[in-house]
N, C-alpha and C positions, 0 to 999 in steps of 0.2 A: 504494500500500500504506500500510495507517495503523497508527502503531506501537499494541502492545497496552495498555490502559486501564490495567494495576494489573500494572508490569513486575516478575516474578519469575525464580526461577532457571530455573522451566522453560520460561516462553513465551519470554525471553532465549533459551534453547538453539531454539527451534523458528520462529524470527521469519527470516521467507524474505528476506534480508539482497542473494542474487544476482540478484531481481528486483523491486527495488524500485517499476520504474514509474516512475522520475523518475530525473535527471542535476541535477550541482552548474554552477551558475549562471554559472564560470568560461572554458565554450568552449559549443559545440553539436555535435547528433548524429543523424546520419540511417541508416537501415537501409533495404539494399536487398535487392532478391534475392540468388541467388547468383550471377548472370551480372555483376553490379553493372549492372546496364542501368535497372532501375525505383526508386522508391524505395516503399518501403511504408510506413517509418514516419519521424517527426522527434521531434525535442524542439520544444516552443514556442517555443521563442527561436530557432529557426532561422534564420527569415525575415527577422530583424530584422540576427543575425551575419553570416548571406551576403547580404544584400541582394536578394531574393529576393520578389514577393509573391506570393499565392494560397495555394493547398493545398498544402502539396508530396508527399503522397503520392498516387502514380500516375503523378507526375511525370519523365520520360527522368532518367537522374546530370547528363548531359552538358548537359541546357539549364541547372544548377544549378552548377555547377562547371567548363564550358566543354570542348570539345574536348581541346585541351592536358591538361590536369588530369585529366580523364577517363581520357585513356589512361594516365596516367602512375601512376593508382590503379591500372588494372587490371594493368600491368605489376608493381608494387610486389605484388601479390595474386598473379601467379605464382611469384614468389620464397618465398611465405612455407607453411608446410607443414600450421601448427595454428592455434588461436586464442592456444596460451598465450603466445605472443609477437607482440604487432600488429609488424606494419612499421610505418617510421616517415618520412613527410615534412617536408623542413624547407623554411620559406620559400617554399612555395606560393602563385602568386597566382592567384586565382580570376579570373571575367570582369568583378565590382564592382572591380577594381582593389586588391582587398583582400589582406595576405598571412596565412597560414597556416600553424602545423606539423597536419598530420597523420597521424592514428594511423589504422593500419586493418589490421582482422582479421577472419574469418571463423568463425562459431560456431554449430552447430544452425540450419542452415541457412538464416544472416543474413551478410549483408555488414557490419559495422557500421564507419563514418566516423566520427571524432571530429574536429573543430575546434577549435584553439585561437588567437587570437591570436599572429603570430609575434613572437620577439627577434631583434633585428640581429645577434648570433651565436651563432653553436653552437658554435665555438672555446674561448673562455674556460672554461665548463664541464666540456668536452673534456678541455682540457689541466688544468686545476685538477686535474682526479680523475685524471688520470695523474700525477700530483705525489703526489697522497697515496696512490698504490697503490706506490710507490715511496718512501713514506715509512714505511709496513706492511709492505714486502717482506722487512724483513732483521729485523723480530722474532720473536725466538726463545722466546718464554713466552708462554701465554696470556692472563696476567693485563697485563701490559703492550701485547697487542694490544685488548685490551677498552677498557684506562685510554686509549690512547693515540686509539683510532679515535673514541670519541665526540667532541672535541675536536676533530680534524681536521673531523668531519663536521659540525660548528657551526663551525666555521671557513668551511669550503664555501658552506653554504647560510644561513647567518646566525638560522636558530633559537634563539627566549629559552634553550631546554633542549634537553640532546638527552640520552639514558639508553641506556644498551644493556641487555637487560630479559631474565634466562634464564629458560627454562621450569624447574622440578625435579621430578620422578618422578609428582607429586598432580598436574601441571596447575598450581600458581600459581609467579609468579612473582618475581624479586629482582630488584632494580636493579643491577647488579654494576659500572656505570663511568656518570659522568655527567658533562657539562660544562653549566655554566650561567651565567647573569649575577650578578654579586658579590651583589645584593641579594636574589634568588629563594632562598627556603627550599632545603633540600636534600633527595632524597628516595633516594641512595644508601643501601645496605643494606635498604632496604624492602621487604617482600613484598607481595603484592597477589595473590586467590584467584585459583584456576582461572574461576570463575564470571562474573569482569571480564570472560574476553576467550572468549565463548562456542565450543562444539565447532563450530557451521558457519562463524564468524569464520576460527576456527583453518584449516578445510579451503582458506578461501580465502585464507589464504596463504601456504598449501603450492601454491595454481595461480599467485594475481597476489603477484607477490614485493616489491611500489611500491605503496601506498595512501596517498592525499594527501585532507585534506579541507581546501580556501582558507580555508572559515568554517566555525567549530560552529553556528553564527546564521542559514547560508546558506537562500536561497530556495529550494524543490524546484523544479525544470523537469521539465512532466510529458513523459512519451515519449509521443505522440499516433499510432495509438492504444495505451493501456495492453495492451488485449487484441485479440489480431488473430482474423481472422474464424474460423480456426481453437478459440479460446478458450484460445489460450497467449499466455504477457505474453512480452517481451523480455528474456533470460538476458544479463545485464551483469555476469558473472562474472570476465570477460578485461577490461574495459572499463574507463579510468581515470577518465572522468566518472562510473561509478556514483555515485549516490545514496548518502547511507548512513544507517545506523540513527539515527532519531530518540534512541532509548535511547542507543545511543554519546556522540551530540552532546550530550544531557543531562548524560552524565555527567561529559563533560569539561570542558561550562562550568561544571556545579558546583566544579569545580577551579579555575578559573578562566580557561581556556587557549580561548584564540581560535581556533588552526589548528591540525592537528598534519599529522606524516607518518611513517610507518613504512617500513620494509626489512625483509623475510623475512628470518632466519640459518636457513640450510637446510644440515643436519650429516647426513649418511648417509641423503635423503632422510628424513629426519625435520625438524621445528618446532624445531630449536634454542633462537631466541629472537624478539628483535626490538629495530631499530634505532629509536626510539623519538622523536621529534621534538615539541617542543612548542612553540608561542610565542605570546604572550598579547597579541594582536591578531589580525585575517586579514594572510595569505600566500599569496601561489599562485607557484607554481615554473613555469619554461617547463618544454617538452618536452627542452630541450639539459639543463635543470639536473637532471631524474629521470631521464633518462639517465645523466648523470655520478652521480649518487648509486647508478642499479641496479646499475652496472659496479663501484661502489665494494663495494656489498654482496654480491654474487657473490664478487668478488676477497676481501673478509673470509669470507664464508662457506669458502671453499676454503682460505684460511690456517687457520682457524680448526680445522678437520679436518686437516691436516695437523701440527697442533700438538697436538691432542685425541691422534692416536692415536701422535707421537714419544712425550707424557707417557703415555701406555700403556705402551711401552716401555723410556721410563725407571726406570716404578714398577716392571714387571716386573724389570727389571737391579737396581734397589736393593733389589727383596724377595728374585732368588736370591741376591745378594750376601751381603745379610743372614742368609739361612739358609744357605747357602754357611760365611759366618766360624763360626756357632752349630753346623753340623753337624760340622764340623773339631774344634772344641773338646769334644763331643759322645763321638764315637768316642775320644780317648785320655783323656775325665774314668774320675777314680777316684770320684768322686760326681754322678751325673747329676743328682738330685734338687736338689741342693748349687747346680751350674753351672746347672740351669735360672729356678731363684729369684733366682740373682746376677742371668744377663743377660734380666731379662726385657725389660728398654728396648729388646733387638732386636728383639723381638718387633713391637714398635706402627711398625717401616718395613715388615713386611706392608702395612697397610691403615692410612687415619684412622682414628683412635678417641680420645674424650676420655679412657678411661682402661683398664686390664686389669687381670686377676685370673688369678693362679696357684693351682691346688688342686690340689696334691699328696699324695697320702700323708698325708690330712687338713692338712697345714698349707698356711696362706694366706699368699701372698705379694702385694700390691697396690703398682698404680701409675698418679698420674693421679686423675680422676673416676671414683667408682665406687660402688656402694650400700652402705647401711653393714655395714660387715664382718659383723654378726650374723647378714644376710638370705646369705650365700656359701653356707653349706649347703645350708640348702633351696635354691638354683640349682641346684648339684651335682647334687642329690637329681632335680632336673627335668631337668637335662640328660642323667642315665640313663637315664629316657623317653623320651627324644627322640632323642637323637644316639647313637645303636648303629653305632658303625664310622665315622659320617659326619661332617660337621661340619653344625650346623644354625645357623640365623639367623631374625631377625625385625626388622623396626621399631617392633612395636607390642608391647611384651613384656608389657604391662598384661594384656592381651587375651590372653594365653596363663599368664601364673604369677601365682595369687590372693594380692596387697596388693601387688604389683608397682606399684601405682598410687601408694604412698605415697611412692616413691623415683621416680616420674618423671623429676624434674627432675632429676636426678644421673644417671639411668639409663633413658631408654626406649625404646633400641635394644639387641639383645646379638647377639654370633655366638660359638660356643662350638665350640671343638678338641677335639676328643677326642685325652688322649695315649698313651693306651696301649688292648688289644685288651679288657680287663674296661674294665668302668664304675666311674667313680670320680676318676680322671685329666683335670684339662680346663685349657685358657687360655681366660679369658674376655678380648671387646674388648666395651668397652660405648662407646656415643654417648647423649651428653646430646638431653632435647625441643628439636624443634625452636626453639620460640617461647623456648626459653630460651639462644638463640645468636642471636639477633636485634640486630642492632646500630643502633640508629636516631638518623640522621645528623640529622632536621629535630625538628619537639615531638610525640611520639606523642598528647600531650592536645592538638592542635592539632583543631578542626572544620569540615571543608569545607561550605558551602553548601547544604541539601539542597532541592532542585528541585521540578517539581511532577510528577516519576516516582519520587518517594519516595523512604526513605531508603539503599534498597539501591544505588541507585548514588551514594550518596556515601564516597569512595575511606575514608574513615576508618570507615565502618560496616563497608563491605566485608573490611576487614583484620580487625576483629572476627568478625567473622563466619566467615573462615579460619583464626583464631587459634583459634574454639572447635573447629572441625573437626578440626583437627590436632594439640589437646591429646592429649598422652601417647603423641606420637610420634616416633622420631629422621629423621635420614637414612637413607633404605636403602640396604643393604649392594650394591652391583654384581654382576653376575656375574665379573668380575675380581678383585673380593674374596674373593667366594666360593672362586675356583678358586685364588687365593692361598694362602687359607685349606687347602684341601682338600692340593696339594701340601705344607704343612708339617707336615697333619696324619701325610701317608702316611711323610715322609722318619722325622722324630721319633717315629712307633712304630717303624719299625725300628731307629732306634737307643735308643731303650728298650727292646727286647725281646734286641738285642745286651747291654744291660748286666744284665740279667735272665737272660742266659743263662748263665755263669760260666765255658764252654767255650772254649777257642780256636778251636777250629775252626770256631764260630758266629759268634763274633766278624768272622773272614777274609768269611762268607758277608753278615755284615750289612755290610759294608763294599763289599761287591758292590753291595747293595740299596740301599744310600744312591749310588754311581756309577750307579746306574741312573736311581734316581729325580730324581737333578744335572741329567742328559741328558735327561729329561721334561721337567723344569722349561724347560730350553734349548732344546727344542723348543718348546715353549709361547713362548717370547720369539719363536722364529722364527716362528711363526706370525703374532705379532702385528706385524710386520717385514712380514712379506708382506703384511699389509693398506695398512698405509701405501703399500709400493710399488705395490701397485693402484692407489692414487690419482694417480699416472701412465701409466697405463699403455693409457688410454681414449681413444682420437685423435679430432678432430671434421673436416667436410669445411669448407671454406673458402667463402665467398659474400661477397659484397657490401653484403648487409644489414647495419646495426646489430646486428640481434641475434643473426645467425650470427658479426660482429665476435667480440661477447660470447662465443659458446662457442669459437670459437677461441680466445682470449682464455685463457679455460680451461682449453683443452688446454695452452696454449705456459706457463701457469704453473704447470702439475703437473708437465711434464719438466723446468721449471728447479728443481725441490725439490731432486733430490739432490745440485747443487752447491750452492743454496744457502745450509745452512750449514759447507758443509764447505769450501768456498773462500775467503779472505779479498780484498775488494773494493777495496783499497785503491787510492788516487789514481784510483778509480774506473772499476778494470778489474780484470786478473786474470793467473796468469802460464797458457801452456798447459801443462806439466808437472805443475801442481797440479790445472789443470782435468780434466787424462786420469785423473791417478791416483785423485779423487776418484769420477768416471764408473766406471773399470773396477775400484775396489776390491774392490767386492761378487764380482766375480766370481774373482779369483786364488785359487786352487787348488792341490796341488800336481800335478792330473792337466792340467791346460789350464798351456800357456806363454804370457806375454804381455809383447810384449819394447815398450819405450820408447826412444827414441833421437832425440836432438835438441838444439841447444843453449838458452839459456835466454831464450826470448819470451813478450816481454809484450803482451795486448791491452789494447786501449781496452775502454771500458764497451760500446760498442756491437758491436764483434767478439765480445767474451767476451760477451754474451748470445747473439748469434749461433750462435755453437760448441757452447755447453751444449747448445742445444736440437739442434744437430748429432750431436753427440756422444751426449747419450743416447739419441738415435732407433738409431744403429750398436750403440751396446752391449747397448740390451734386444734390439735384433733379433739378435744376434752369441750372444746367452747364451739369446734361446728357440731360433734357427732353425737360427745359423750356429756358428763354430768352436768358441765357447765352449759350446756347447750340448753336445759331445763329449766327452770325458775325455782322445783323442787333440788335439787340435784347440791352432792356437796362430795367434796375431793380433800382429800388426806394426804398430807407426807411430813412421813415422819423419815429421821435419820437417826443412825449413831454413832461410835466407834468401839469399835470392841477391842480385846485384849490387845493383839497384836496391830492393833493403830489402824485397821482397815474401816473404810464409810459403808455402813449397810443404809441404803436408800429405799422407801418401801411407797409406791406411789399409790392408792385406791380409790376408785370413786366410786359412785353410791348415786341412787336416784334417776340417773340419765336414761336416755332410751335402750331397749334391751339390746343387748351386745352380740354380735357375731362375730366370728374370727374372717378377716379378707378373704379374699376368693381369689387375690391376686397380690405378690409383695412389692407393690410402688418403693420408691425412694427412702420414703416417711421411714417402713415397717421395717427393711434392711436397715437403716441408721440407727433405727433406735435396737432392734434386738442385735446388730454387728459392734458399732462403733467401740464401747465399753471393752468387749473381747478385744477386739483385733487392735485395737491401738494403745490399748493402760493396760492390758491381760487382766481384766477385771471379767466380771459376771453381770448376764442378762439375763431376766426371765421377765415373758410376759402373757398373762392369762386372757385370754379372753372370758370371763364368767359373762352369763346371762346378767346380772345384775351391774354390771360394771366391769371396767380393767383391773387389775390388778399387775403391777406391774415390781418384782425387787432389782436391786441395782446394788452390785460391789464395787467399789474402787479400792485397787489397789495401797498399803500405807506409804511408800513411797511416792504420792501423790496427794497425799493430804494431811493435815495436822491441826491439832487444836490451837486455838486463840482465846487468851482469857479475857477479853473485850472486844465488843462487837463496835464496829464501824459499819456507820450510815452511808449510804453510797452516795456519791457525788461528783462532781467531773472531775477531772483531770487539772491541776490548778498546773500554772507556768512557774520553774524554779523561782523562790523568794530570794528577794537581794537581801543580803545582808545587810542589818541594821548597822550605821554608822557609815555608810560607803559613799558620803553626796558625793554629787563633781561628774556622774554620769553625763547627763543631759549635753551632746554635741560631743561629745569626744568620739575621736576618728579611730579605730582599731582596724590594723592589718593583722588580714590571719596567712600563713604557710604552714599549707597542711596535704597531703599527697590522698589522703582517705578521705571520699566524695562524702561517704555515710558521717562521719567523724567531725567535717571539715560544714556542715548541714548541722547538726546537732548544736554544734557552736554557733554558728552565725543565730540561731534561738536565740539561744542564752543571752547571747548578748543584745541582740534585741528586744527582747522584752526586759531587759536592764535598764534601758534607754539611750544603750550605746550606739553607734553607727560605725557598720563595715565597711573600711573604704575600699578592698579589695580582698578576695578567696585567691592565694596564687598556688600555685604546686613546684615551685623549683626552685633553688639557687637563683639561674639564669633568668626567669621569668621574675620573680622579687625584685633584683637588683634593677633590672630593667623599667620595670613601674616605679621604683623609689625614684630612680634619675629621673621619671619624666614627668615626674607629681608630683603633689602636695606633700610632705612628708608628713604621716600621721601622729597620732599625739600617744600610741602604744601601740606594740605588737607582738602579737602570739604564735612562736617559733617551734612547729614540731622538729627537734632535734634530726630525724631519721627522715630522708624524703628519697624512696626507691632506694637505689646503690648511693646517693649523695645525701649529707650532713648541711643543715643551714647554718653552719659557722659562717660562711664568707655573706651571709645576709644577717649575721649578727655584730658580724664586725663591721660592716655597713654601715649600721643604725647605732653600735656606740658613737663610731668616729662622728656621727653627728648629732649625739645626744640624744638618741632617741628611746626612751626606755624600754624592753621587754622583757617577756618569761619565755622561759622553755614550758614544751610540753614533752613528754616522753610514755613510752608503753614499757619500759624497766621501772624497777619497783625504786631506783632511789637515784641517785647525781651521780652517777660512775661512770658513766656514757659523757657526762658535760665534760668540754675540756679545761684546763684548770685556768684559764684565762678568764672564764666566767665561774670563774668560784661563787661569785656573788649575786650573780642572775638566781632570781625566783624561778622555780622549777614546781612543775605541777604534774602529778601522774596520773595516766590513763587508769579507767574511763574516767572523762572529767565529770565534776563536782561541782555544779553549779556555783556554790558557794565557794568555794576553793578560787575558784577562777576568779570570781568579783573581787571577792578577798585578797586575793593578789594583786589584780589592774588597782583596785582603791588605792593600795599603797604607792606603787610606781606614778598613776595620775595626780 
């Protein structure tokens, strides 16, 4: 396929991107039937990869890739169900003596085998991305899983850049977290159009969730033959060798970027965003390290939704809350008009908004960004036509109210409340133009490269180019806004028409109508409660594959949510008393009894994961199926420890509908009668009685232990500075630290100190280099050991010019320092929050 002569917006959207006809030059690829017995097609480089000569289509799999290997595809191929996830071989040795990972899926009726070269292991990668999913697990905001994952994931895979990149409502996108190398421009806060990342781009990938290109520069490898006798090409839609768009790779070396890689962020089966990878050479990743990084992006995509729809629920809590205090004060004003101008600042915890407008009884009340007061009437005047009873909204306000254009920039979104039953009555929320909230981190006059596909794919034309598009327009309002909106409108006419009405005895009824509509509003929260809890509530079956790994994976990390953040981790376990009552909260009642009795044990990190997922398999089945599902119904657990230190756990319920044993073992029924055995060698029993479950549970003593005092669970608090330590507030700390996890942990602490990092370096040569050409900061934190190099010559540095710092070290005491810093502060791993403070205090 040859890319199109004069690339625009629309042969861009229509350029057949899934069949390219060619593969990237870093492995090989054969297509066979569906029996995988013949091969019909290859890439040209085939022969040369597996050692192979002749034709090879027509040719048996098995004289290509030997007996052994033969079989071991075609077994790998009855595991697997679709294309969208190939199976995966690691360290394959073919009959040339050669080894191999391979990928192999089935698609539109092709076998297709992918070769790559193998790496000596798949462990390090493995375990690396179980480190950072564990390093993601326990945050609790979104903005700090975005900040924090890019980092980690340049950490992992050693990318110049890595960006995590949202979609917003038009299709283009922002850079919202970036990590990069000291000296790389920045391109955080940046938008970039819908148009960069085309609609059949976008479809694929919502199917391949991993797209790697080694080189923007690379050679095409043609698939031979392109078109089979049929007259259909080879759909490389699942396939990670695909080829890719000649226009892509233009326009990213116009940037100047050698390799990239992407991760699908996939939020409520929608395009979220993307994990965004740059680095300004070639790169090619084995099969263990796209692994580790797909596992990575899954595990964010499912936090990431889990966090999306808590902050639904929190906005929801802080807008009844807010109309809650406003409606209370409301009913006993002797001036509603008076109270509603005072507080209009409740108003703007409904929804964002840069600014609002009160129109009352002719007078205008403002707060915030908003257009100039003279143009409030005539809105007024429009929002009579428009919003009759309702509340109405727009983004593009230009486009509905004539000279609206002239106030853009102050105002070119509105959503307008109607407050009472006549017209005339309204709160407005207005949102500034978009491009006039653009915050650009690198030089917006800066000009990239333009190529010989012209000047539309160079990323600075492009931005112009969605900059004109979306002149005169703000963010659109949600549906969440909207229904935000809508409930205040309904509460706030009834209580305007209560003070409208002079009666008492209308009064009593408006007072109804606002407890009514309190209870709507709370239903609305609950509802959005119960979406989150869906996000658990979807079990997967268990396989042996990597990529059934993966949805398992899945499942076991939507039923650990609800303890999540409602248990506190500390010494990295948990107590059970806090773990049950966090589990069975949602369901206490005053019609269901649910009794607890037991004294106070603690797990280890690996029990208490263990349990969670124990535990909330009993309870959501207890409150769909079983006793909590009844209003009679009541459930028992008791625990204890016996002689020899082991937890006897005894679950029972009583009253629920009569019980039958499955007819089939889902997900749920293996977890909970496996998990116990097979991972602590503990004990499972569980009854099905007609009366209820009865279910016992051992844990192992080397997984649990007593505690003479019980702790309340509670989050997670940030290391406490040490009392006595002013003098934080602006100091500049350089940290040299070679360990991504280690070097991440620090930069916390010290932020939430109220210190400020002036730079993360990893080397002698890199330190020295920044000190020369910067500010010199006001302390720094020297890991002694960096790889095969010592930061002596970045210590002697920062004496020669007064600059104070500590060592850090993973030896237990100063025998590693050399004796020239006899008297440098030395701090040993793992660091100690306090330790550290406690140190910089002194030195600052």
């Amino acid at each position: 396929m040859s890319a199109p002569d004069s690339p625009n917006l629309t042969n861009c959207d229509v350029e057949p991107i899934h069949i390219p006809g060619s593969i990237q030059p870093h492995g090989c690829l054969l297509a066979c039937d569906m029996t995988a017995t013949t091969i019909v097609r290859h890439s040209a480089n085939a022969q040369a990869m597996l050692g192979i000569d002749g034709n090879l289509n027509g040719m048996a799999l098995r004289k290509v890739t030997g007996d052994a290997l033969t079989h071991d595809i075609r077994n790998t191929l009855s595991r697997t169900q679709s294309g969208e996830r190939a199976a995966l071989l690691f360290g394959k040795q073919a009959d040339n003596g050669r080894r191999f990972d391979i990928a192999v899926h089935r698609f539109k009726g092709s076998i297709i085998l992918e070769f790559e070269p193998a790496e000596d292991s798949i462990a390090e990668p493995l375990e690396l991305s179980r480190a950072m999913l564990g390093r993601i697990a326990s945050i609790s905001t979104t903005e700090r899983l975005v900040s924090e994952s890019a980092r980690l994931m340049q950490g992992m895979l050693g990318y110049d850049r890595v960006m995590i990149y949202q979609f917003g409502p038009d299709g283009a996108g922002k850079v919202v977290s970036e990590a990069r190398r000291p000296q790389l421009e920045s391109f955080l806060g940046q938008y970039f159009p819908a148009s960069d990342i085309p609609q059949q781009a976008r479809l694929l990938y919502l199917k391949n969730t991993i797209r790697i290109i080694s080189a923007t520069d690379f050679e095409r490898i043609p698939v031979l033959p392109v078109i089979d006798a049929s007259g259909e090409p080879l759909d490389l839609s699942f396939a990670h060798l695909r080829s890719v768009s000649p226009i892509h790779c233009e326009y990213l070396r116009n940037m100047g970027v050698g390799a990239s890689m992407s991760i699908s962020i996939i939020v409520d089966g929608e395009l979220w965003g993307l994990i965004a990878c740059h680095h300004y050479g070639p790169r090619t990743l084995s099969m263990a390290q796209r692994v580790a990084a797909e596992i990575f992006g899954e595990f964010f995509s499912l936090h990431l939704n889990a966090l999306r729809h808590k902050q639904s629920l929190d906005a929801a809590t802080t807008a009844r809350s807010a109309l809650d205090a406003l409606l209370q004060e409301a009913v006993r004003a002797e001036d509603i008009n008076a109270l509603l101008a005072e507080r209009l600042s409740e108003f703007s915890k409904l929804m964002p908004a840069d600014g609002l407008a009160l129109w009352l009884r002719g007078k205008l009340t403002v707060l915030g960004t908003t257009p100039p007061e003279a143009e409030i009437p005539s809105l007024a005047r429009f929002a009579a036509t428009v919003a009759d009873g309702r509340i109405w909204a727009t983004h593009k306000l230009a486009n509905a109210v004539p000279g609206a254009a002239r106030y853009a920039d102050r105002a070119a979104g509105m959503l307008v409340i109607p407050l009472s039953q006549r017209a005339g009555d309204y709160v407005f929320f207005f949102r500034k133009e978009v491009v006039q909230t653009l915050e650009w981190a690198g030089n917006p006059e800066k000009s990239y490269d333009t190529g010989p596909l012209g000047d539309r794919l160079t990323p600075r034309k492009s931005f112009a180019i969605w900059k004109e598009t979306v002149h005169q327009q703000s963010v659109p309002w949600t549906e969440q806004e909207r229904m935000f909106g809508e409930a205040a409108r309904s509460a706030l006419v009834g209580v305007i028409l209560e003070h409208s009405e002079l009666l008492a005895d209308e009064r009593a009824k408006a007072e109804v109508r606002q407890r009514m509509l309190n209870q709507e509003l709370n239903h609305r929260v609950k509802n959005i409660l119960a979406v989150i809890k869906s996000l658990v509530s979807n079990p997967t079956a268990r396989s042996d594959t990597i990529e059934n790994y993966v949805e398992s994976l899945r499942g076991r990390i939507q039923a650990l949510s609800v303890a999540h953040d409602q248990v506190i981790r500390g010494d990295g376990g948990g107590g059970l008393t806090e773990l049950l009552t966090a589990e069975l909260s949602p369901y206490r009642s005053g019609s269901v009894t649910i009794d607890l009795q037991g004294p106070n044990v603690w797990m280890d990190a690996r029990s208490f994961s263990i349990m969670a997922l124990v535990l909330h398999e009993l309870s959501t089945n207890a409150a769909k199926y079983g006793a909590l599902s009844r209003p009679a119904g009541s459930l028992s657990v008791s625990w204890s420890v016996d002689s020899v230190g082991a937890c006897d756990i005894s679950w029972t319920e009583r009253g629920g509908p009569a019980v039958r044993a499955p007819s089939r073992r889902g997900f749920g029924s293996v977890l909970i009668d496996r998990s116990i055995p097979f991972d602590l060698g503990g004990e499972s029993n569980v009854r099905y009685d007609p009366e209820g479950i009865t279910a016992q549970f051992r844990i192992p003593p080397r997984f649990v232990s007593l505690r003479a005092e019980r702790s309340a669970p509670m989050p997670a608090a940030a290391p406490a500075v040490p009392e006595g330590t002013p003098g934080y507030a602006g100091k500049r700390v350089l940290i040299v630290e070679d360990q991504m996890l280690i070097a991440i942990e620090l930069e916390q602490i010290l932020g939430d100190a109220g210190l400020t990092v002036a730079a993360t370096l990893t080397s002698p040569q890199e330190s020295i280099a920044y000190l020369s050409a910067n500010d010199l900061p006001d302390v720094a934190i020297l890991d002694v050991h960096l790889g095969d190099k010592t930061s002596e010559p970045v210590a002697e540095f920062l004496m020669a010019r007064g600059v104070p710092f500590l060592f850090a070290t993973g030896y237990g005491d100063g025998s590693m320092i050399p004796e020239a810093f006899a008297k440098v502060p030395v701090v040993s791993k793992p660091y100690a929050a306090e330790d550290i403070l406690r140190q910089l205090a002194s030195l600052v």
